[in-house]
C-alpha positions in Angstrom: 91.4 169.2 111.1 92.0 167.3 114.2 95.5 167.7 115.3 98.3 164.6 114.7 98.9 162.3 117.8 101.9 163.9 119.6 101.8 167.6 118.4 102.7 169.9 120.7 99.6 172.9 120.4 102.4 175.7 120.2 104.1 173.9 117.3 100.7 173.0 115.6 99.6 176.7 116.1 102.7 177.8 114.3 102.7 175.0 110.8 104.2 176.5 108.0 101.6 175.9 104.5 103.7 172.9 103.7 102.9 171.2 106.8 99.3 172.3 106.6 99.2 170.3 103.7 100.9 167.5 104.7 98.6 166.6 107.9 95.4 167.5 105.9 96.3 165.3 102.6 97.5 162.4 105.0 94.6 162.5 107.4 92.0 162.6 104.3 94.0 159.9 103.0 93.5 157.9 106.2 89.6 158.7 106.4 89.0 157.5 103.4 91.4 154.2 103.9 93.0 155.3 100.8 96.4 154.7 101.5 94.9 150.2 102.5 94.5 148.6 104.9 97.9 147.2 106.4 97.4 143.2 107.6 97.6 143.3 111.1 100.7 141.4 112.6 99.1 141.3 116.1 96.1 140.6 118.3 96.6 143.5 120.5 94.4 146.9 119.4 96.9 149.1 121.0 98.2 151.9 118.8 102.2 150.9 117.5 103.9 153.6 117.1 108.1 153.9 116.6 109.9 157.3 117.6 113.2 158.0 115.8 115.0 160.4 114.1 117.5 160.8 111.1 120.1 163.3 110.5 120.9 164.7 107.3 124.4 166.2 106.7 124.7 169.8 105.3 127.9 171.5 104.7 128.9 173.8 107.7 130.1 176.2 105.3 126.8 176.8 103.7 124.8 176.5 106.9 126.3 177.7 109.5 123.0 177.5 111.6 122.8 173.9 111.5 126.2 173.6 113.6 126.8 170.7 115.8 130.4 169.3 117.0 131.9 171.2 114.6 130.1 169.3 111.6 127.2 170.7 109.9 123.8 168.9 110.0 119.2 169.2 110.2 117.6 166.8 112.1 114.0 164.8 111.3 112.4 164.1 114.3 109.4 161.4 113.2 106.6 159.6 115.4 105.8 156.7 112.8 102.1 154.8 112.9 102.5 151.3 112.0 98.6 151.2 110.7 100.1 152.3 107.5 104.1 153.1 108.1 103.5 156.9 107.4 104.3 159.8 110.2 102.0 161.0 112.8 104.1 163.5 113.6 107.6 165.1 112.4 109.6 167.8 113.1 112.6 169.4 112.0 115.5 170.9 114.1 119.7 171.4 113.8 120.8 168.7 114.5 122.1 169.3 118.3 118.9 169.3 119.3 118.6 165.7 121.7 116.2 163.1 120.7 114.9 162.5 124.3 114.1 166.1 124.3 111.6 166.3 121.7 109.9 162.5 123.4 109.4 165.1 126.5 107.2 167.8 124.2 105.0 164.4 122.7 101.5 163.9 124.2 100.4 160.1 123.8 97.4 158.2 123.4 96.8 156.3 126.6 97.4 152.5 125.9 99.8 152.6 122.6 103.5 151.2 122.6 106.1 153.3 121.4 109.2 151.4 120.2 112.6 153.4 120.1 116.3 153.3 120.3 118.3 154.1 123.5 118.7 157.5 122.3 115.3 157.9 124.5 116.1 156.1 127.7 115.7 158.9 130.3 113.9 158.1 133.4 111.0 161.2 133.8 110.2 160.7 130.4 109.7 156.8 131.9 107.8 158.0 134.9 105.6 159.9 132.8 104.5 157.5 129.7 103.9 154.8 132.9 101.7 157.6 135.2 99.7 158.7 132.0 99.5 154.7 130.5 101.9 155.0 127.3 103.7 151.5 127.1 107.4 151.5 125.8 110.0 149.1 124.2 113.2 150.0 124.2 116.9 148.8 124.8 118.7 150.1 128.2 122.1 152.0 128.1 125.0 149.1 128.9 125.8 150.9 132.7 122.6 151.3 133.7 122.8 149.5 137.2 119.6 147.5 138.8 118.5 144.5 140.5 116.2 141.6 139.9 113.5 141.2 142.1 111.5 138.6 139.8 112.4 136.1 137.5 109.6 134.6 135.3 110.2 131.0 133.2 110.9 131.3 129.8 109.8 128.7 127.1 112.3 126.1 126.4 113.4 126.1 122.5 112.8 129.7 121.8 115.3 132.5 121.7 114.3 133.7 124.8 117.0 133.8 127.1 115.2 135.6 130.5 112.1 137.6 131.5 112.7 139.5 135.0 111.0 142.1 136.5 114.2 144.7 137.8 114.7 148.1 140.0 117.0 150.2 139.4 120.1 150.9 141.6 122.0 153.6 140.3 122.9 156.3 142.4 120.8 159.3 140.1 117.5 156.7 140.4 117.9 156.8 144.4 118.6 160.7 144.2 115.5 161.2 141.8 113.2 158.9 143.7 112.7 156.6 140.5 111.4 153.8 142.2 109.4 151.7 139.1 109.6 148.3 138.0 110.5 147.7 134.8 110.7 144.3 132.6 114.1 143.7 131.2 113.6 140.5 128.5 116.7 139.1 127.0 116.6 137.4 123.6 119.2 135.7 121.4 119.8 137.4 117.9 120.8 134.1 115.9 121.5 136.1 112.8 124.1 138.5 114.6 125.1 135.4 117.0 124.5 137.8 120.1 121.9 138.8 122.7 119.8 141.5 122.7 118.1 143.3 126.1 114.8 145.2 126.2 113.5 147.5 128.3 109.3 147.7 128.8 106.8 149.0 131.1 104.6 146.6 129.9 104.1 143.5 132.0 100.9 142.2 130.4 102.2 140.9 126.8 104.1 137.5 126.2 107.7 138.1 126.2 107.9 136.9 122.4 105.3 139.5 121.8 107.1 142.3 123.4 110.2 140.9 121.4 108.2 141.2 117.6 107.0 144.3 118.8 110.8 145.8 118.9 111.5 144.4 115.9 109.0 146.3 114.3 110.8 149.0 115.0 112.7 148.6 111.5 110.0 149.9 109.7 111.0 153.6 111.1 114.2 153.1 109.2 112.9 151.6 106.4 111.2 155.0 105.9 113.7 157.0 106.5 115.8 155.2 104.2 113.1 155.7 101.4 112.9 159.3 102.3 116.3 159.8 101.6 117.4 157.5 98.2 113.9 158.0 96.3 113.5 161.5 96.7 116.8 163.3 96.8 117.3 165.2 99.7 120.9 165.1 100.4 121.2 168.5 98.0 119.3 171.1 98.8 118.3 174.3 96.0 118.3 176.9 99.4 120.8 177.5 102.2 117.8 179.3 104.8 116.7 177.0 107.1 113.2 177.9 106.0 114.6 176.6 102.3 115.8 173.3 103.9 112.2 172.9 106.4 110.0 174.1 102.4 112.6 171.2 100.7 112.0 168.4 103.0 108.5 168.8 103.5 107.6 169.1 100.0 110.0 165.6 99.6 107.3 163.8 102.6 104.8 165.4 101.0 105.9 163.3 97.7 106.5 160.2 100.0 102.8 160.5 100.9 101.4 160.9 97.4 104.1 157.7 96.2 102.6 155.5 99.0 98.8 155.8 97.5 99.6 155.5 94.0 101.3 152.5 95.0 98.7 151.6 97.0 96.5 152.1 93.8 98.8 150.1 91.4 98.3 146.7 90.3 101.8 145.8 89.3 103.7 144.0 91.8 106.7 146.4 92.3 108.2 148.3 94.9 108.0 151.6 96.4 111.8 152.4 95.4 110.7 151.4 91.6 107.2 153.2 91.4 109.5 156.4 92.2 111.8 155.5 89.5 109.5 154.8 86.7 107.4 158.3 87.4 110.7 159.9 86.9 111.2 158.0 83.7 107.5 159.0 82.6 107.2 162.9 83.7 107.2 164.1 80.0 105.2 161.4 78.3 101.2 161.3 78.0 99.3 158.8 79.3 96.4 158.0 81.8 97.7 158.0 85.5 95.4 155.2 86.3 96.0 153.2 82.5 100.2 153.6 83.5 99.7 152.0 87.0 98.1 149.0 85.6 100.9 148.7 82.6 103.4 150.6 83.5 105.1 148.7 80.3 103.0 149.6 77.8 103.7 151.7 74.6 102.6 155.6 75.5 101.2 157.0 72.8 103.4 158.9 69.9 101.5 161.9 69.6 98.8 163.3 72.8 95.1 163.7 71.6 94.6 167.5 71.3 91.7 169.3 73.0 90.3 172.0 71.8 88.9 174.0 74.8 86.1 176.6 74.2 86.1 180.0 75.1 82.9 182.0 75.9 83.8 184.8 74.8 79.8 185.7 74.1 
């Protein structure tokens, strides 16, 4: 099986079974376009893809190895495809281990956009996506210090606010020789009444474009939010970090198997209530395919029985 956009070679060379599974299900799921085929939201072919991470809070007490400021806690680090909102890649760590450093251990495909918080604003991992032609949107730390060198025209009646090409000035930039230009694109939140700035590399795309794409960066967190309400794992039956990695593996591995029966189902529901009616129907006997269509339909009283022969002769 070809290896997942991103993976390192020493971590694939090292999955656990779990894992194993997980990439093979998902990529025969995607060969086979059985998970659908998500309406495209742009003209651009370039891969989207959103980088993030989620922690999940364990009790110091039981898991001493997951220490970090004193508070005990795992970390999922997840590269998300927007072709179908699923991972392409996701790793597990305490969490003290830094978001930017796991961005460093990623290997792109040239020409995709990765969206991501400013968790990942470091300069060489900058240099780098730019040198090897991985486009970013992201949102710049508050002190970060630069200058304008160009300021393009922005339409009039749109929440655009500016669209300037920038260098920056701070004294670490000059001392590391970081000498690119970046786009910083201001726009006006009208919902939260503020403005918010974004950082790309990528000076082809409309600056409305560039701003859609960042918001598409809420699908990452609609996933992790999933992750954690529909399948439980804020309680954990093991205290190993082996026991926590087989839990929350087996819990995407779920996710992934919830996502094409919905994709299967022709009742207009939700993901959140596809997970909640299979837990309500576990113990009765019906046809998978039958319950999708009507979910609401009476299940029969008693199962047929099968008599299964055995060749004994």
């Amino acid at each position: 099986m070809r290896r997942p956009y991103g993976t390192p070679t020493i971590i694939w060379n090292l999955l656990s079974p779990r894992q194993d599974l997980f990439y093979t299900a998902l990529s025969r799921f995607r060969a086979q376009q059985a998970l659908g085929a998500r309406p495209r939201k742009f003209r651009f072919r370039n891969k989207l893809l959103s980088l993030d991470s989620t922690i999940i809070s364990l009790c110091l007490n039981l898991f001493p190895w997951a220490l970090c400021r004193n508070k005990g806690g795992a970390k999922a680090h997840v590269l998300l495809d927007h072709d179908d909102y699923l991972p392409r890649y996701v790793l597990l760590t305490p969490a003290r281990v830094p978001d930017v450093r796991v961005a460093h251990a990623l290997a792109l495909p040239k020409g995709s956009i990765v969206t991501m918080d400013r968790g990942y604003v470091d300069f060489r991992l900058f240099a780098r996506w730019t040198e090897t032609g991985v486009f970013f949107v992201t949102r710049p730390l508050h002190h970060m210090v630069f200058e304008v060198v160009t300021s393009r025209p922005v339409p009039q009646n749109t929440n655009l606010r500016s669209d300037q090409t920038i260098r920056f000035t701070s004294e670490w930039a000059q001392r590391h020789g970081f000498k690119l230009l970046l786009r910083r694109i201001a726009v006006w939140n009208e919902e939260r009444q503020q403005e918010i700035v974004l950082l790309t590399n990528h000076f082809g795309f409309a600056a409305s474009t560039l701003a859609n794409i960042y918001k598409q960066r809420w699908q990452i967190e609609l996933f992790f939010k999933a992750l954690k309400r529909n399948l439980k794992i804020k309680t954990f039956v093991g205290t190993t970090e082996n026991a926590l990695h087989i839990q929350i593996w087996t819990a995407l591995i779920a996710m992934l198997l919830l996502k094409w029966l919905h994709h299967l189902s022709q009742a207009d529901w939700s993901l959140s209530n596809l997970a909640t009616m299979l837990r309500l129907n576990l113990f009765t006997y019906r046809d998978l395919h039958d319950w999708l269509h009507s979910p609401f339909g009476t299940p029969p009283i008693l199962p047929a029985t099968e008599q299964l022969q055995l060749a004994l002769l």
